[in-house]
C-alpha positions as CSV (number, residue, x, y, z in Angstrom):
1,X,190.1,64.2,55.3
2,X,189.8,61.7,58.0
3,X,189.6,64.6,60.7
4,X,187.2,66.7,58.6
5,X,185.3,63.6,58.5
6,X,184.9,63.0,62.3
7,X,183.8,66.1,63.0
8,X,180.3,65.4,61.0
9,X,177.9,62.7,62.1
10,X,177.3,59.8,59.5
11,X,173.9,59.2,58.5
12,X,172.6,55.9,56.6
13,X,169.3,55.9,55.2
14,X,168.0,51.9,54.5
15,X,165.2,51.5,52.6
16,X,163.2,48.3,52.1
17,X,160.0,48.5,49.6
18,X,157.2,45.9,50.3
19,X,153.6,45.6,48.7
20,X,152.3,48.7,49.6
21,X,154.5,50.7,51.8
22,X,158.0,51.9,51.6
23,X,159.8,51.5,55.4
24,X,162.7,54.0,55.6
25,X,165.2,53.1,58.8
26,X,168.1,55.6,59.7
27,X,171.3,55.2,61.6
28,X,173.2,57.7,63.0
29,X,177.1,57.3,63.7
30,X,179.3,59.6,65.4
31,X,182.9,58.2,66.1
32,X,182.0,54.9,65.0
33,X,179.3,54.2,67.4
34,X,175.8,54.1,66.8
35,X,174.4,57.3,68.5
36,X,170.5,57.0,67.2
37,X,167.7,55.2,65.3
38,X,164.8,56.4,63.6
39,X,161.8,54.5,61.8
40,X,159.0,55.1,59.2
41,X,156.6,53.7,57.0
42,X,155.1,55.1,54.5
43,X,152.0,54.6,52.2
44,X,153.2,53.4,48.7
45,X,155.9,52.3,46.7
46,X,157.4,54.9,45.0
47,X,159.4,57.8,46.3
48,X,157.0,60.7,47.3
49,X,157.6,64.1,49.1
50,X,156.6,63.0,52.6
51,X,159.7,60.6,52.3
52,X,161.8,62.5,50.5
53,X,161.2,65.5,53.4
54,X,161.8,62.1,56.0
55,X,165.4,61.5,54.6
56,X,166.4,64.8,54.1
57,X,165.6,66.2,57.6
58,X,168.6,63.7,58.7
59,X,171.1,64.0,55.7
60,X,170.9,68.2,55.2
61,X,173.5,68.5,58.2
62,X,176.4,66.0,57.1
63,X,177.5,65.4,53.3
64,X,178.6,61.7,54.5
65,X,175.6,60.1,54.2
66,X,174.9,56.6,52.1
67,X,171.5,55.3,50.4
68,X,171.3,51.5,51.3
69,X,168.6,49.7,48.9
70,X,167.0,45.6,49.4
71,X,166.5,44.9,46.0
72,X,163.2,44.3,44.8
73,X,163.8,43.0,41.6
74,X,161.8,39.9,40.6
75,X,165.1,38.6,38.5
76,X,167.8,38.0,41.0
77,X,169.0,34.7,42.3
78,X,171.8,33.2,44.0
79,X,174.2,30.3,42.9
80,X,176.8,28.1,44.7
81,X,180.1,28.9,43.0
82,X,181.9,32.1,42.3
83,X,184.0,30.6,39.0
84,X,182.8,32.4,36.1
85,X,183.5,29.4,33.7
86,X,180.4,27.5,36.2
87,X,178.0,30.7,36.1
88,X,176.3,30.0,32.6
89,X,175.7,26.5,33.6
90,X,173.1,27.4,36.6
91,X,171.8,30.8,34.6
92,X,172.6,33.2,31.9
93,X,174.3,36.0,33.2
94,X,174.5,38.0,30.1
95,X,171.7,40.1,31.2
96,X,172.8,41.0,34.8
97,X,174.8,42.1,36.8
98,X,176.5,39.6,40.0
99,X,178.9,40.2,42.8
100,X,180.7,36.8,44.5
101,X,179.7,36.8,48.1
102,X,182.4,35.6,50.9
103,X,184.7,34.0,47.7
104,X,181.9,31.2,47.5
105,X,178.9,31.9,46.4
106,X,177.6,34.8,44.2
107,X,174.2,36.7,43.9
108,X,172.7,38.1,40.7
109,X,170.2,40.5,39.4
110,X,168.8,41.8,36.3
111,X,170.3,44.4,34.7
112,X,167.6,46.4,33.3
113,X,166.0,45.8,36.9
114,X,169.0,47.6,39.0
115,X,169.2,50.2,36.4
116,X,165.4,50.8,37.0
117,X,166.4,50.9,41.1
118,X,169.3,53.5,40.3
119,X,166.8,55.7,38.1
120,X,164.0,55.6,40.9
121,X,165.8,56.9,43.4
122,X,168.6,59.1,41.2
123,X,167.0,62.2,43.7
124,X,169.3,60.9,46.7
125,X,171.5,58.5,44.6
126,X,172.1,54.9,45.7
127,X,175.2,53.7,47.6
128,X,174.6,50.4,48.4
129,X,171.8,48.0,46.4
130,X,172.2,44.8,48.6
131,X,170.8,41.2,47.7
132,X,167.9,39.3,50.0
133,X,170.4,36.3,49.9
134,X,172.9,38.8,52.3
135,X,170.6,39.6,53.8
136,X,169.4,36.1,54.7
137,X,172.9,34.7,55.3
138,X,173.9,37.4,57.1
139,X,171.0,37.0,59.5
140,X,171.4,33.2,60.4
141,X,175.1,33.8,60.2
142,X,175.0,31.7,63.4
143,X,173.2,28.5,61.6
144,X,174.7,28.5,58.4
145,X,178.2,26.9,59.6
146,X,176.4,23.5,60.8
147,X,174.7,21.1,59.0
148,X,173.1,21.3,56.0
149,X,169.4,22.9,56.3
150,X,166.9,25.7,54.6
151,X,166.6,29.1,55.2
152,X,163.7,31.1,54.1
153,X,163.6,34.9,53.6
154,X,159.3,35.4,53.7
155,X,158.4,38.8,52.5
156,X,155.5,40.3,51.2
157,X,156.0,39.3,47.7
158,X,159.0,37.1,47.5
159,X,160.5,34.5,48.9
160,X,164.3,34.2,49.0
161,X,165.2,30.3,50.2
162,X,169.2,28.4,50.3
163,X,170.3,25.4,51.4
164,X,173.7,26.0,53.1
165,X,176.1,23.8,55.0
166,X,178.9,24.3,56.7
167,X,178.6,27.8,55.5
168,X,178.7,26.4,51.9
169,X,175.5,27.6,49.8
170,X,173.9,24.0,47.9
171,X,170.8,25.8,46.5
172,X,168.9,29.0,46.3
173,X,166.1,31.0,44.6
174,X,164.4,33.7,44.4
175,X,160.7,33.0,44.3
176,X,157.9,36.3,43.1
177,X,154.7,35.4,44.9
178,X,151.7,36.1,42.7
179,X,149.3,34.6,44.6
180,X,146.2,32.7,43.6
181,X,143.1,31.9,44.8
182,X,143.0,28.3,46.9
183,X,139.6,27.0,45.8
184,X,136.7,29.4,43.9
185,X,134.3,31.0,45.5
186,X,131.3,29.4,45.9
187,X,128.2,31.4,45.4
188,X,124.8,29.9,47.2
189,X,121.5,31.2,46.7
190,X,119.2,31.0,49.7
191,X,115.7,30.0,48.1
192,X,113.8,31.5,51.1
193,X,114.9,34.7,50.3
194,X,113.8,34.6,46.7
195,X,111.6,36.9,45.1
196,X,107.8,35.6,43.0
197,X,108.5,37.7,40.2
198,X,104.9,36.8,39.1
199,X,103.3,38.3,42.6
200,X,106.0,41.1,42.4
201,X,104.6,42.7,39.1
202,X,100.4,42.2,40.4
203,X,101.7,45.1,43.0
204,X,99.2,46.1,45.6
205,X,95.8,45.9,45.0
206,X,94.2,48.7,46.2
207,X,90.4,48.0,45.5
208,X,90.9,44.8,48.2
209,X,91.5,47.2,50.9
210,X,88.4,46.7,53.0
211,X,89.1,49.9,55.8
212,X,88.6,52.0,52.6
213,X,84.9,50.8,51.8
214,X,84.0,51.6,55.4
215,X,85.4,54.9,55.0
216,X,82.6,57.4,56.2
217,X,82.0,54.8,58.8
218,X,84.6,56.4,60.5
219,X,84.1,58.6,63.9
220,X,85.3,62.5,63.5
221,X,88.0,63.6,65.8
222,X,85.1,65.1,68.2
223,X,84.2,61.8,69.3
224,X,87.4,61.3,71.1
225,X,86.2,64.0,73.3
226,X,87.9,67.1,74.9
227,X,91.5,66.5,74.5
228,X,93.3,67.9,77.3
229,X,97.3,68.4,78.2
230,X,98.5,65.1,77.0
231,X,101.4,65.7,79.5
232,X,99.3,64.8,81.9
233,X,98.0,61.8,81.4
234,X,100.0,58.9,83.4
235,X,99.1,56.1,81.0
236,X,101.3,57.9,78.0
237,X,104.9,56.5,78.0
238,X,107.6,58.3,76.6
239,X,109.2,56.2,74.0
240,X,112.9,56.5,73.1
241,X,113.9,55.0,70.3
242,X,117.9,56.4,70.6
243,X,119.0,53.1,72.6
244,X,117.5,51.1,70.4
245,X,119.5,52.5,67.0
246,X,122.9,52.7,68.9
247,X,122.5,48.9,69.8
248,X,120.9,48.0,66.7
249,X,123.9,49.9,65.1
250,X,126.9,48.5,67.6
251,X,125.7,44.9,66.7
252,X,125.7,45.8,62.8
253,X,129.6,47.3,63.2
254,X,130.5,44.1,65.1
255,X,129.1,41.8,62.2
256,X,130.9,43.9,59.5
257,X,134.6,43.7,62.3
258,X,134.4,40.1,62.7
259,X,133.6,39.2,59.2
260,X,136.7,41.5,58.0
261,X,138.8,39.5,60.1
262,X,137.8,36.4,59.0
263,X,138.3,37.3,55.3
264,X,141.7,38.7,56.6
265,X,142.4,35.4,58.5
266,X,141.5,33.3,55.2
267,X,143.6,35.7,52.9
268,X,146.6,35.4,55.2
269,X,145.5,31.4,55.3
270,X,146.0,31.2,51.2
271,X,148.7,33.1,51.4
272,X,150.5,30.6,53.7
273,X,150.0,28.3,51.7
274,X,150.7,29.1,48.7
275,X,153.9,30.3,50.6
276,X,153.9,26.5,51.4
277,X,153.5,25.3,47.7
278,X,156.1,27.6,46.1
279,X,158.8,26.5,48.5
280,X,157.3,22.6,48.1
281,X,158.2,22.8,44.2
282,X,161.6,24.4,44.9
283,X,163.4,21.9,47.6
284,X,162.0,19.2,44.5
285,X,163.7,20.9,42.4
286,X,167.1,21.3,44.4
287,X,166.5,16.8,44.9
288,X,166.3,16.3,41.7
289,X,168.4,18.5,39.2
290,X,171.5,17.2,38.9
291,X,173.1,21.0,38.6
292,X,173.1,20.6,42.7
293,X,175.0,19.0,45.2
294,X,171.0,17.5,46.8
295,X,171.4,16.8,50.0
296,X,167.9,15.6,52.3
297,X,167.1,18.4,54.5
298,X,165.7,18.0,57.6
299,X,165.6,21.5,59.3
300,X,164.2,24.7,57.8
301,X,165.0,28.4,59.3
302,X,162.4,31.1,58.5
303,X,163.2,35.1,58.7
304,X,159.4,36.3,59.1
305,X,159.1,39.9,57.7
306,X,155.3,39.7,57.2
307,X,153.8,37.9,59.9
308,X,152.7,34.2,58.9
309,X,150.8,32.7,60.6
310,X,151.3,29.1,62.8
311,X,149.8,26.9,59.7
312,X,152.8,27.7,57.5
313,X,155.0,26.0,60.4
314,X,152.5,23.1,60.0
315,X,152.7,22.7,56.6
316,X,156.6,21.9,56.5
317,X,156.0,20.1,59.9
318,X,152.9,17.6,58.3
319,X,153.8,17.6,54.5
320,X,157.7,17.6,54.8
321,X,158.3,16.6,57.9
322,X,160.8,19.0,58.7
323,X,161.8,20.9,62.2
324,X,160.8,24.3,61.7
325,X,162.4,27.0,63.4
326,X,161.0,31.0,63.6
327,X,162.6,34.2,63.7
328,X,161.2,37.4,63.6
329,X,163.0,40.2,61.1
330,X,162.6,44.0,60.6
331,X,164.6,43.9,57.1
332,X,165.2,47.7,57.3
333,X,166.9,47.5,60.5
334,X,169.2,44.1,59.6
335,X,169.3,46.1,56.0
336,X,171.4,49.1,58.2
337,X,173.4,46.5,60.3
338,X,174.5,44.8,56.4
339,X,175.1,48.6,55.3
340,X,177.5,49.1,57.7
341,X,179.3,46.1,57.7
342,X,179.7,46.8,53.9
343,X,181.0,50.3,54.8
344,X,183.6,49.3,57.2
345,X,185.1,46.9,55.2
């Protein structure tokens, strides 16, 4: 089997779904080594053709290929023991289904939520369905073995945060980010552009016109004279009025791009923090219930999938007074380096 095996290259397809997009990242093995790496995103959550056609133009070679998921469930969590006599006392587990991660910790998720995964994607079949909180250990598996500080998980519509230290996980949870507005909108009404409904409705009145009284007054076209080739004469300019409209309409299209990005840079500003807020109530949380092994922390660790911007880092800096620390993530790439970990094991 092992020799029928080598002969065929091994293909796993990692799949991580965010707001609006699905990205799809594949690996390709041959004798163990990593021989290629291919990327896509697509438009939309749910499994379409155009990705369907994207996985299967790698997998219809090789029958040894593996469907690695990032859970998207909003009920999933992470608590600090693996005992299943201490489960129930951090959250009811009759409803879901948990694994116990490196014989210390365990992860959880819904049941009816993995079971909804599974049926999504029963056209390929699923392989691997693997927790944010692996994903996040995994990733600062070079910070969790010191002292005791947070690491965040930011994607589009979760947040995944733990305190570890000395590899030990304190605290975790798995936050869904439904976010809301900062402050209202406020609507102003310039007064020098409103309307006197009371002139508005007396229209035009046609019998002030004056020119129209002195109507015959008016000189017949044969008083101008003999009209000759207007081309001629050297006191006609030509007037172009094409310069005018493209810089008239080039200003317009820069008044519409830079008032897009503002509203983009406010958006991704009350996104921040609300980011900011939800994490806030959570370290409380870990301080004061009693469930916890609280410890003050001091440094926080932040896997960036989405692209915050510097006033999250401000936040923790001002309001918690923490040291903040960044690191860029492409979750469906650290997603394939999890799967085949998990497969080699």
């Amino acid at each position: 089997m092992k020799f029928i095996e080598s002969l065929y290259i091994k293909v796993f397809v990692n799949i991580v779904v965010a707001k609006k997009s699905t990205q799809i990242y594949i690996n390709l093995y041959a004798k163990g080594n990593l021989r290629d790496s291919f990327e896509e995103t697509f438009d939309g959550k749910t499994l379409n053709e155009k990705m369907l056609s994207f996985i299967k133009s790698y997998t219809k070679e090789t029958p040894f290929y593996y469907i690695s998921i990032l859970d998207y469930s909003s009920e999933q969590g992470a608590i600090p023991t693996c005992s299943k006599n201490l489960l129930p006392r951090y959250h009811d587990m009759s409803e879901c289904e948990y694994k116990c991660q490196d014989k210390q910790w365990t992860h959880y998720t819904s049941k009816t939520d993995l079971y909804e995964i599974e049926r999504h994607y029963e056209s390929i079949g699923v392989d691997f369905i693997f927790s944010p909180f692996t994903i996040l250990s995994q990733f600062f598996k070079d910070k969790i073995d010191g002292h005791v500080a947070l690491y965040i998980l930011i994607q589009e519509e979760f947040i995944s945060l733990s305190v570890f230290e000395n590899s030990k996980l304190l605290y975790a949870q798995h936050l869904d980010m439904n976010y809301t507005e900062v402050s209202e909108e406020l609507e102003t009404v310039d007064t020098s552009l409103e309307l006197d409904i009371e002139e508005e409705e007396d229209g035009i009145d046609l019998e002030n016109i004056d020119a129209m009284d002195s109507i015959d007054e008016m000189d017949s076209l044969d008083d101008f004279g003999d009209i000759e080739d207007l081309d001629s004469l050297d006191d006609i300019e030509e007037f172009d009025e094409t310069e005018d409209v493209e810089e008239e309409f080039y200003h317009e299209e820069e008044q519409i791009n830079n008032q897009e990005t503002e509203q983009e840079s406010e958006e991704t500003f009350n996104e921040d923090y609300q980011r900011f807020t939800h994490v806030q109530k959570s370290i409380q949380n870990f301080y004061e219930d009693s469930n916890y092994e609280s410890q003050f922390v001091e440094n926080v660790y932040i896997a960036d999938a989405v692209g915050i911007t510097n006033e999250l880092k401000k936040f923790f800096e001002e309001e918690l007074f923490m040291s903040v620390y960044i690191r860029q993530i492409m979750l469906s790439a650290e997603l394939g380096e999890v799967a085949i970990t998990e497969f080699m094991a």
